[in-house]
DOBA-476258 format. One record per residue: residue in three letters; x, y, z of N, C-alpha, C in turn. Coordinates in steps of 0.05 Angstrom, whole numbers, always signed. Example, Ala and Ser with C-alpha at 12.3 -4.5 7.8 and 13.67 -1.06 7.14 Angstrom:
2
{res: ALA, neast: +264, nnorth: -114, nup: +156, caeast: +246, canorth: -90, caup: +156, ceast: +264, cnorth: -66, cup: +156}
{res: SER, neast: +257, nnorth: -45, nup: +142, caeast: +273, canorth: -21, caup: +143, ceast: +258, cnorth: +1, cup: +157}
//
This chain:
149
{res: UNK, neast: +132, nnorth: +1172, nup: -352, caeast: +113, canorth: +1156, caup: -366, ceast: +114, cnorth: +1127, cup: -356}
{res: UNK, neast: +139, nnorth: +1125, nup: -353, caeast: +149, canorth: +1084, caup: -342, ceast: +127, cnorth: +1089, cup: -325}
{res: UNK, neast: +136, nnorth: +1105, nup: -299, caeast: +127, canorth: +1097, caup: -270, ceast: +104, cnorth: +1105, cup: -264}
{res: UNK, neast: +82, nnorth: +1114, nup: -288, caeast: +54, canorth: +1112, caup: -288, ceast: +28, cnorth: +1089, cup: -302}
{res: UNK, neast: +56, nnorth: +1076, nup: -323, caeast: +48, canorth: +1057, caup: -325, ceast: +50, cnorth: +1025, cup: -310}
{res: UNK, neast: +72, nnorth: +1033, nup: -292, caeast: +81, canorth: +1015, caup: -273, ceast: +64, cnorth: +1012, cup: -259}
{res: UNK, neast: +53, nnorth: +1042, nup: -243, caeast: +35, canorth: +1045, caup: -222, ceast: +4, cnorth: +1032, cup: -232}
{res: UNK, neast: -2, nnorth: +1039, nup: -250, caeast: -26, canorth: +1030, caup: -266, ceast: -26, cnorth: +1000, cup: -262}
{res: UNK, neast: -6, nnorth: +982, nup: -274, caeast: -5, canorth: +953, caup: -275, ceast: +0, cnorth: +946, cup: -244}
{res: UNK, neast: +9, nnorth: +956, nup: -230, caeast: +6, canorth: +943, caup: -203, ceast: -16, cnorth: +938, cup: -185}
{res: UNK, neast: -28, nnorth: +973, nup: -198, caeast: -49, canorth: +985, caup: -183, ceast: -73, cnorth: +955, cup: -187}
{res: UNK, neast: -75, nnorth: +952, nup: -220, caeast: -102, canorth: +926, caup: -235, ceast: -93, cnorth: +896, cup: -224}
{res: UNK, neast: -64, nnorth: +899, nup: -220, caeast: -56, canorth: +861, caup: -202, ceast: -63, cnorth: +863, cup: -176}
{res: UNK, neast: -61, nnorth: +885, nup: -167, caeast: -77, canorth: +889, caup: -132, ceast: -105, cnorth: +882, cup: -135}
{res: UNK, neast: -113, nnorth: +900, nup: -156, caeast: -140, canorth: +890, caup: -155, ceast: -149, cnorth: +871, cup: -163}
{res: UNK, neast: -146, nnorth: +851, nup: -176, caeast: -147, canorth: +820, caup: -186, ceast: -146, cnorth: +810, cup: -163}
{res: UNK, neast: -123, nnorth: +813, nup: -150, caeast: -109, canorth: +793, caup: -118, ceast: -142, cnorth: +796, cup: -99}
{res: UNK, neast: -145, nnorth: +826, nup: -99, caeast: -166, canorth: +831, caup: -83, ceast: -187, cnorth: +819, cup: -92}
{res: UNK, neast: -196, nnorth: +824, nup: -108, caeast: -225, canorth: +810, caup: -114, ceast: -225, cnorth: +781, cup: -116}
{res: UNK, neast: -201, nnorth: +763, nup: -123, caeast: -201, canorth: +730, caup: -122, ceast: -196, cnorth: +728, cup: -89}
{res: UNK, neast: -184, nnorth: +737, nup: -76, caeast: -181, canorth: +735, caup: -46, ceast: -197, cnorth: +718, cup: -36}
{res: UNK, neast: -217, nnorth: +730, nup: -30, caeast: -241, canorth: +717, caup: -14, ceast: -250, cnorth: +686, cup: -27}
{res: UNK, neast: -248, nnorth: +683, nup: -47, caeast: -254, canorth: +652, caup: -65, ceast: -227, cnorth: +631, cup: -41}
{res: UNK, neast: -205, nnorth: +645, nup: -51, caeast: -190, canorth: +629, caup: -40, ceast: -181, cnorth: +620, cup: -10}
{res: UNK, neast: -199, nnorth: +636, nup: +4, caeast: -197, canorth: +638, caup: +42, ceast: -201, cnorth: +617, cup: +51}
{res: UNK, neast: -212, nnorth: +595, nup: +36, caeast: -216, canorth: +566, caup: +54, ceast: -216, cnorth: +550, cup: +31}
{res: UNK, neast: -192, nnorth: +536, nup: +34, caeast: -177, canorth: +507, caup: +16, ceast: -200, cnorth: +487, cup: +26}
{res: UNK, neast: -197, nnorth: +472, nup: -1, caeast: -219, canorth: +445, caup: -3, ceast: -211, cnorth: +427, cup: +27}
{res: UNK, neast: -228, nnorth: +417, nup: +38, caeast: -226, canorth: +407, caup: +65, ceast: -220, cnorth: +369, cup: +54}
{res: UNK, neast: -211, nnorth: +364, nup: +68, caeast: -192, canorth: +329, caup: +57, ceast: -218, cnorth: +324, cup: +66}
{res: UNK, neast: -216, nnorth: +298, nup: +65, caeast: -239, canorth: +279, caup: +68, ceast: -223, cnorth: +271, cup: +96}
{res: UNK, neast: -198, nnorth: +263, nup: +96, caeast: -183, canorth: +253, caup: +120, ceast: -181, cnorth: +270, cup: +150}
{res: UNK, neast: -191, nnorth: +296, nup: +146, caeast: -189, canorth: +316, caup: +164, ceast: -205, cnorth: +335, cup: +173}
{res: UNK, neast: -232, nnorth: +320, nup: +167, caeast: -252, canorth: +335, caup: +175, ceast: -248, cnorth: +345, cup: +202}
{res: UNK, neast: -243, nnorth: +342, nup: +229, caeast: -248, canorth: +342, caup: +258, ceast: -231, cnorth: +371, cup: +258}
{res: UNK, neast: -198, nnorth: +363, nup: +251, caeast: -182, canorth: +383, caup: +253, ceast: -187, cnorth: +408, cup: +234}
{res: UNK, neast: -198, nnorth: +399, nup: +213, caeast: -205, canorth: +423, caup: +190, ceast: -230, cnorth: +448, cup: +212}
{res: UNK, neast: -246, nnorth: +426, nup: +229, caeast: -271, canorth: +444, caup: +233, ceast: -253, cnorth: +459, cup: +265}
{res: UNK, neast: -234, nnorth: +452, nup: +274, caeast: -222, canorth: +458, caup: +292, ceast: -198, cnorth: +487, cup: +282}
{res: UNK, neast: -194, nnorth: +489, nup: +265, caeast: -185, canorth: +503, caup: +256, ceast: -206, cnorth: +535, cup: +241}
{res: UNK, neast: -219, nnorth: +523, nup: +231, caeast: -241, canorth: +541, caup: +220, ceast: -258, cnorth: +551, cup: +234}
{res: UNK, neast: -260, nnorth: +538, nup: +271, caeast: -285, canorth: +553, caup: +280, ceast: -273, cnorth: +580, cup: +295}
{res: UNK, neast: -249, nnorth: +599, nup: +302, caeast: -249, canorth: +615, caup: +309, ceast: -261, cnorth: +635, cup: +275}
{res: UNK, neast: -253, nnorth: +633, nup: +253, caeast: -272, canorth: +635, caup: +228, ceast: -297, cnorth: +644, cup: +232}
{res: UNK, neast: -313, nnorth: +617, nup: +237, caeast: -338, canorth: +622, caup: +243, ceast: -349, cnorth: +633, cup: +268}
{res: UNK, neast: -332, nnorth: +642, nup: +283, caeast: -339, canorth: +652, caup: +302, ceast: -337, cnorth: +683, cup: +300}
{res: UNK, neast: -320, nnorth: +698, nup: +295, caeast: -323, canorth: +719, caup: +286, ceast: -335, cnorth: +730, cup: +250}
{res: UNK, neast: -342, nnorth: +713, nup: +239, caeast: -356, canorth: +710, caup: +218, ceast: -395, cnorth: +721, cup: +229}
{res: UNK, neast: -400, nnorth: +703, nup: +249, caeast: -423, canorth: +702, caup: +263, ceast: -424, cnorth: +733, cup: +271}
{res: UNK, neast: -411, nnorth: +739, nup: +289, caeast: -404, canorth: +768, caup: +303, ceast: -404, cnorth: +793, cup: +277}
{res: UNK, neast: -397, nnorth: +780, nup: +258, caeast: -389, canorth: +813, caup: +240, ceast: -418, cnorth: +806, cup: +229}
{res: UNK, neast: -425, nnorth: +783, nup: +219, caeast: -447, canorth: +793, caup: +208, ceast: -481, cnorth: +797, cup: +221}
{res: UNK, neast: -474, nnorth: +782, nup: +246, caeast: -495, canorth: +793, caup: +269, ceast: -498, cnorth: +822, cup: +271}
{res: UNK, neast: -469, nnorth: +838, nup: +280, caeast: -470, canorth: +870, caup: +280, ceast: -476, cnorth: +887, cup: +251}
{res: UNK, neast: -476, nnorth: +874, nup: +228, caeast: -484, canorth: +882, caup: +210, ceast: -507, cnorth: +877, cup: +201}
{res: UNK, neast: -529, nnorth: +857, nup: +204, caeast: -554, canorth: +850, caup: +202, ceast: -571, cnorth: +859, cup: +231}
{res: UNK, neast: -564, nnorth: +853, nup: +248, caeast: -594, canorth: +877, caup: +270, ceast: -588, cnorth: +908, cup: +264}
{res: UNK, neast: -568, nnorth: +924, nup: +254, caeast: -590, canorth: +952, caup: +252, ceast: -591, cnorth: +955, cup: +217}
{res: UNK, neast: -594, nnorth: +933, nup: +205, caeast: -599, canorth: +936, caup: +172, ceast: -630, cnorth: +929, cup: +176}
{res: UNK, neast: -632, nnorth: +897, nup: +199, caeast: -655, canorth: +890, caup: +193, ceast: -674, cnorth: +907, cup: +204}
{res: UNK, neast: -670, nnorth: +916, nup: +229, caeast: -686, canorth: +940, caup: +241, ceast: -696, cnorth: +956, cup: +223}
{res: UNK, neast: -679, nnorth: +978, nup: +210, caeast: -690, canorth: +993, caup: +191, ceast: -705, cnorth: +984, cup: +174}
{res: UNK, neast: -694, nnorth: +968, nup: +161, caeast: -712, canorth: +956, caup: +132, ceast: -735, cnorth: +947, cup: +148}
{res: UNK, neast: -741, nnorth: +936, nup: +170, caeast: -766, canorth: +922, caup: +177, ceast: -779, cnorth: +946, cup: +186}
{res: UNK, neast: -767, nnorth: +963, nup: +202, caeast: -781, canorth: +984, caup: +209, ceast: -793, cnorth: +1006, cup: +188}
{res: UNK, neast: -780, nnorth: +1001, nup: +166, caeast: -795, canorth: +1029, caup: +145, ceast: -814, cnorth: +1011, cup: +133}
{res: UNK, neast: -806, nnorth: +988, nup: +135, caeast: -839, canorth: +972, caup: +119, ceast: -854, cnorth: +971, cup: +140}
{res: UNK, neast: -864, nnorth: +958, nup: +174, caeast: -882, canorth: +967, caup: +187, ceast: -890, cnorth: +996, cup: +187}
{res: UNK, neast: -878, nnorth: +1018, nup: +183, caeast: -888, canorth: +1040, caup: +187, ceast: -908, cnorth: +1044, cup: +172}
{res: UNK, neast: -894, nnorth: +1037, nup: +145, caeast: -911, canorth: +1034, caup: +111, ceast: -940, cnorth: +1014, cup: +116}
{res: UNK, neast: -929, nnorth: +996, nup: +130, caeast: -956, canorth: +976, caup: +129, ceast: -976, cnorth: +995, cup: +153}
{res: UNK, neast: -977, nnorth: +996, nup: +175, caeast: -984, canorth: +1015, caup: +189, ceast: -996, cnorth: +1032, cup: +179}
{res: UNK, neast: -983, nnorth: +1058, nup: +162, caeast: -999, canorth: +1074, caup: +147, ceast: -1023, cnorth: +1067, cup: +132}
{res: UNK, neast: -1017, nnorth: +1046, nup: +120, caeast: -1034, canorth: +1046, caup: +98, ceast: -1056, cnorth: +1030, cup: +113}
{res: UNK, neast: -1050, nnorth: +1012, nup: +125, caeast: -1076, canorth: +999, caup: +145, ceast: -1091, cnorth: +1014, cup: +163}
{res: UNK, neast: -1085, nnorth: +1035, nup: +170, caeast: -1097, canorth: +1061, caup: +190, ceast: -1113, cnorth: +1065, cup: +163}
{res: UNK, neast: -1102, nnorth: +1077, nup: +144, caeast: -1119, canorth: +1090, caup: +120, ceast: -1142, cnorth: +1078, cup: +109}
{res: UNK, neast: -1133, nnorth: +1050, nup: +102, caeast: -1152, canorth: +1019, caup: +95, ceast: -1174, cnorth: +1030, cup: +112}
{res: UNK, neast: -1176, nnorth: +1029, nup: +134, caeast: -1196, canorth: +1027, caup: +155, ceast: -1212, cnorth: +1052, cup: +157}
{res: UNK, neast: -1198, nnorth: +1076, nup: +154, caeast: -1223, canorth: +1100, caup: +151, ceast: -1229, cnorth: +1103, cup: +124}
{res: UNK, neast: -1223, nnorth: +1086, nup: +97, caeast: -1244, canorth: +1086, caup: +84, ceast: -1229, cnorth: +1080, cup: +52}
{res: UNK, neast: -1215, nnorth: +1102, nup: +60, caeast: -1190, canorth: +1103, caup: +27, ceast: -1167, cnorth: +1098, cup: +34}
{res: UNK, neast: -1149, nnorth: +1083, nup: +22, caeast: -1124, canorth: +1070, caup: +20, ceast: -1102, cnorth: +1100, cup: +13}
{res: UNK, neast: -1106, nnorth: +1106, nup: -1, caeast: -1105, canorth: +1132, caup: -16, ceast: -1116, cnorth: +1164, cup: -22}
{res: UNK, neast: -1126, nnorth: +1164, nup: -3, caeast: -1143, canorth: +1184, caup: +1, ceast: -1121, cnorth: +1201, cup: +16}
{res: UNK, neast: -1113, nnorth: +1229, nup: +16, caeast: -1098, canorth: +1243, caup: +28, ceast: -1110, cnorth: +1252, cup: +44}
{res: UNK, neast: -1130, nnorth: +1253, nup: +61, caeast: -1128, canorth: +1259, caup: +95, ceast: -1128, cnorth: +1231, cup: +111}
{res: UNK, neast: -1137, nnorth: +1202, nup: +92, caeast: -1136, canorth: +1184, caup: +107, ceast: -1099, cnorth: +1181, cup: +107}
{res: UNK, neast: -1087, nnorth: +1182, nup: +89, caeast: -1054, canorth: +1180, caup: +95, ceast: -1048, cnorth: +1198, cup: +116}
{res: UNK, neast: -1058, nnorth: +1224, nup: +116, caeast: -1043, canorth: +1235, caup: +140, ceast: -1044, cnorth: +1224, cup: +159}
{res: UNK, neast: -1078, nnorth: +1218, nup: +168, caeast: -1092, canorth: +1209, caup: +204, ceast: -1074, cnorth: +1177, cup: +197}
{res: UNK, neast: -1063, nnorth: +1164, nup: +172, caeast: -1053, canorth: +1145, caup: +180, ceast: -1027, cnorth: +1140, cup: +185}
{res: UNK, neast: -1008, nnorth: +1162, nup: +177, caeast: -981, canorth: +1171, caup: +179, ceast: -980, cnorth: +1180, cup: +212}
{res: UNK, neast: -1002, nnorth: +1193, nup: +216, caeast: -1000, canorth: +1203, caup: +253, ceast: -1004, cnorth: +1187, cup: +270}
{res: UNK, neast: -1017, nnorth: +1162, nup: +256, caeast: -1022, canorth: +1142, caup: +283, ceast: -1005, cnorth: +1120, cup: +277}
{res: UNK, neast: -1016, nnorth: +1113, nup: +255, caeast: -1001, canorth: +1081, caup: +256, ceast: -973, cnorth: +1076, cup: +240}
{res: UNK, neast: -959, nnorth: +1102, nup: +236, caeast: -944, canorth: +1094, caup: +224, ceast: -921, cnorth: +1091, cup: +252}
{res: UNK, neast: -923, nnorth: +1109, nup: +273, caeast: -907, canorth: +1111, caup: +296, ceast: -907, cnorth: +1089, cup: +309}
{res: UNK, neast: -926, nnorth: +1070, nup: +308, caeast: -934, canorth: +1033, caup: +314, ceast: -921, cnorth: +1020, cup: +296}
{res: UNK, neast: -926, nnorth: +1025, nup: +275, caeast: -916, canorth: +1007, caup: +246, ceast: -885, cnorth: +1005, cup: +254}
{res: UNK, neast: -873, nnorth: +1030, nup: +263, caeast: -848, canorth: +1035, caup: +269, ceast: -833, cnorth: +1017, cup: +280}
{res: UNK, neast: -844, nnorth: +1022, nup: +298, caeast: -837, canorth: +1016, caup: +330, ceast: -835, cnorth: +981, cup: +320}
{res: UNK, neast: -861, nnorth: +969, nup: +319, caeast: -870, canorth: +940, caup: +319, ceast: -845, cnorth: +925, cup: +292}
{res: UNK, neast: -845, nnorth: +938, nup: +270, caeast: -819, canorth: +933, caup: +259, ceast: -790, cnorth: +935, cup: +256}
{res: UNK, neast: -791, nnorth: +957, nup: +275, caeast: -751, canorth: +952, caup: +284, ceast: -760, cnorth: +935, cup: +308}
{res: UNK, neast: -771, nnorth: +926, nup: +319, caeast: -768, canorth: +900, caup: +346, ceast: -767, cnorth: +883, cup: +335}
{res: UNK, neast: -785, nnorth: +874, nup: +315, caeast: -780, canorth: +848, caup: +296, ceast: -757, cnorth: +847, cup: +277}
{res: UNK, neast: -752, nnorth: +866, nup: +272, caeast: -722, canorth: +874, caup: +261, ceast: -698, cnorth: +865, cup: +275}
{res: UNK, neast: -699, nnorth: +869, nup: +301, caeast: -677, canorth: +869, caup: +311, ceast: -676, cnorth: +836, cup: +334}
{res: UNK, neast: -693, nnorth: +825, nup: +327, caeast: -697, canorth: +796, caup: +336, ceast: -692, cnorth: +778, cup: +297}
{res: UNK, neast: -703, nnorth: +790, nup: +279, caeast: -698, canorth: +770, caup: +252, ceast: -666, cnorth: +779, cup: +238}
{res: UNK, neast: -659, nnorth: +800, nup: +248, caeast: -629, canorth: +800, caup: +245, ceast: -617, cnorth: +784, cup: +263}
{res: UNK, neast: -616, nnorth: +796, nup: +290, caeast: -601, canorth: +772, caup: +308, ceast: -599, cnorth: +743, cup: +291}
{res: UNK, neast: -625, nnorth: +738, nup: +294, caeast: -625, canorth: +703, caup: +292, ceast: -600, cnorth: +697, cup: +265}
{res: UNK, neast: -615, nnorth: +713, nup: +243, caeast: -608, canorth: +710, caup: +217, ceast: -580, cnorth: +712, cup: +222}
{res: UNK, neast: -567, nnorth: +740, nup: +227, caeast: -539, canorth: +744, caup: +221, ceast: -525, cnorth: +719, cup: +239}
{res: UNK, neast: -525, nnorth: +701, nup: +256, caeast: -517, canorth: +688, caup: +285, ceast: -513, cnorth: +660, cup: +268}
{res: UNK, neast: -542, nnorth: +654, nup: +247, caeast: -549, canorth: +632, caup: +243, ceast: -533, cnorth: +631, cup: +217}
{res: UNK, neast: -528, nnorth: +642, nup: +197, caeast: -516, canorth: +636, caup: +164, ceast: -488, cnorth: +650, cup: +178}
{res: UNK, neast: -479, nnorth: +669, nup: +194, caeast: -454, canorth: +684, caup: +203, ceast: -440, cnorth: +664, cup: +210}
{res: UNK, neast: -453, nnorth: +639, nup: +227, caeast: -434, canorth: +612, caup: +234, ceast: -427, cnorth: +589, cup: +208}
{res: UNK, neast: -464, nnorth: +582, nup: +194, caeast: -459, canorth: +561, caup: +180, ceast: -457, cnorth: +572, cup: +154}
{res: UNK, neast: -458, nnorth: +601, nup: +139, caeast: -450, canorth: +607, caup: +117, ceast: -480, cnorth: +606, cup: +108}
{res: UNK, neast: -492, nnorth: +608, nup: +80, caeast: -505, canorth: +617, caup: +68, ceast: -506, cnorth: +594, cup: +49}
{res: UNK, neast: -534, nnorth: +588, nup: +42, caeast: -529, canorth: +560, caup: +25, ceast: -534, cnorth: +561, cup: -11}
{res: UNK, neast: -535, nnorth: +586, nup: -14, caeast: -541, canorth: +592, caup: -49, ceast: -517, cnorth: +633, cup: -45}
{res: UNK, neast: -512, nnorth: +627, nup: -66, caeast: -495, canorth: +655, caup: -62, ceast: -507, cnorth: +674, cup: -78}
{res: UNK, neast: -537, nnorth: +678, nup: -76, caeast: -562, canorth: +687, caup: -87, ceast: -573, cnorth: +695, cup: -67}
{res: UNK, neast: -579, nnorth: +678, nup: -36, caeast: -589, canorth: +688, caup: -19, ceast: -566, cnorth: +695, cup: +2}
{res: UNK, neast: -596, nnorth: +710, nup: +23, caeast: -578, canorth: +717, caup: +41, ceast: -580, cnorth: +739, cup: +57}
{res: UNK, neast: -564, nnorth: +748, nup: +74, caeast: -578, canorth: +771, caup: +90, ceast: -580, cnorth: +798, cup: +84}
{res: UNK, neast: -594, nnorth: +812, nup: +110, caeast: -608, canorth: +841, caup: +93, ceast: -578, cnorth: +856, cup: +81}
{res: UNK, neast: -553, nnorth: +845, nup: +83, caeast: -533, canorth: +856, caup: +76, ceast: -522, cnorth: +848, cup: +43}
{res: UNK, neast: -534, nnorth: +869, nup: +27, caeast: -521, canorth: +856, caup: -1, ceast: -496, cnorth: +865, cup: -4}
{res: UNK, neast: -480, nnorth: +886, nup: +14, caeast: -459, canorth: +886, caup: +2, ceast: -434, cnorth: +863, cup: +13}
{res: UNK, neast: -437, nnorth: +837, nup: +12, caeast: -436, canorth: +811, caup: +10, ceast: -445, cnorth: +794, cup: -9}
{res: UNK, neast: -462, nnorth: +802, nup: -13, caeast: -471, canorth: +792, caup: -49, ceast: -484, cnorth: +766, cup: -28}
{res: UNK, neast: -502, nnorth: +766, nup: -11, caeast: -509, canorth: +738, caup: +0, ceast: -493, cnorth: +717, cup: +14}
{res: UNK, neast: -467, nnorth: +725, nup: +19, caeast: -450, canorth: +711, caup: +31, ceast: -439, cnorth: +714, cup: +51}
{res: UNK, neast: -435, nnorth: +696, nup: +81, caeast: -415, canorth: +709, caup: +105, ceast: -386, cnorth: +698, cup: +101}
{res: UNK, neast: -378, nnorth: +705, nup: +114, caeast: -338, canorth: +691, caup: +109, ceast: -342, cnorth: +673, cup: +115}
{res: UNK, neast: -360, nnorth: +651, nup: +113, caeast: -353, canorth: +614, caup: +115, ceast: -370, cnorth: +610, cup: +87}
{res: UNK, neast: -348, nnorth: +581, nup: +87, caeast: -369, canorth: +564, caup: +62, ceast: -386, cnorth: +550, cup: +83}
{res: UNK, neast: -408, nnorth: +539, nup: +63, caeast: -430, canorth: +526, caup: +81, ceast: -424, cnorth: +499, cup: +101}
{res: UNK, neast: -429, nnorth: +502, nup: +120, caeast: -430, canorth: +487, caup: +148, ceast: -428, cnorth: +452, cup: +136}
{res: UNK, neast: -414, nnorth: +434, nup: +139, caeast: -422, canorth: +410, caup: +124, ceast: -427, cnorth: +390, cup: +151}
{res: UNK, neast: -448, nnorth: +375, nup: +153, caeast: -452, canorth: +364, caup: +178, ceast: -455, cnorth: +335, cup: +178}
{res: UNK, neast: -445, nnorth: +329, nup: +150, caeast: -448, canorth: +308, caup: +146, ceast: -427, cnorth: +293, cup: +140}
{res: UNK, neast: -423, nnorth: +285, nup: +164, caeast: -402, canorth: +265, caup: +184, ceast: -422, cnorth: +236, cup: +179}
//
């Protein structure tokens, strides 16, 4: 009975440690040490950039790509007459959704790049937004970029 309740209480302080973790990964920066603070923190941001680059081009791909397909469809359909009409969804699922596709994982995989490269270095400036990756909750492993030197 001890050593299940032992295990239990260890098991819930791991998990506390774990979930405050990440708050505590980067101590308040001095005012006296900016140069060396950002010298220290850019191999950080450097693989910060990298994890969340490889995790935002094939999230953004997809997600961009199932909405061009979607937009596609339904604009093929728009145009022979009914939005909603079930033979205009088919002729618009056969044509334009394989465009819609296509035209939205390219733009996918150019607005991830940028995105994941661009907040993956300087962090994310509301922890509300953020990239196509929520399981981050909106955040990359840097606090936000401060440039104001």
């Amino acid at each position: 009975m001890q050593k299940k309740v032992l295990s239990s209480l260890l098991a819930a302080a791991g998990l506390l440690v774990g979930l405050n973790a990440p708050s505590m990964a980067y101590p308040e920066r001095p005012e006296s040490a900016r140069v060396i603070y950002e010298m220290w923190y850019f191999p950080c941001r450097v693989v910060s950039a990298a994890v969340t680059t490889a995790w935002d081009v094939p999230t953004a791909a997809f997600q961009d790509g199932i909405k061009g397909a979607i937009g596609g469809t339904k604009m093929v359909a728009r145009n022979l007459g009914k939005e909603d009409g079930v033979y205009e969804m088919v002729a618009g699922a056969v044509t334009g959704g394989p465009i819609g596709l296509l035209g939205g994982s390219t733009y996918g995989l150019l607005h991830g790049a940028g995105y994941g490269m661009k907040h993956g270095f300087i962090g994310y400036p509301s922890p509300h937004s953020g990239s196509h990756s929520m399981i981050f909750q909106g955040k990359g492993f840097v606090v936000p970029y401060d440039d104001n030197y």
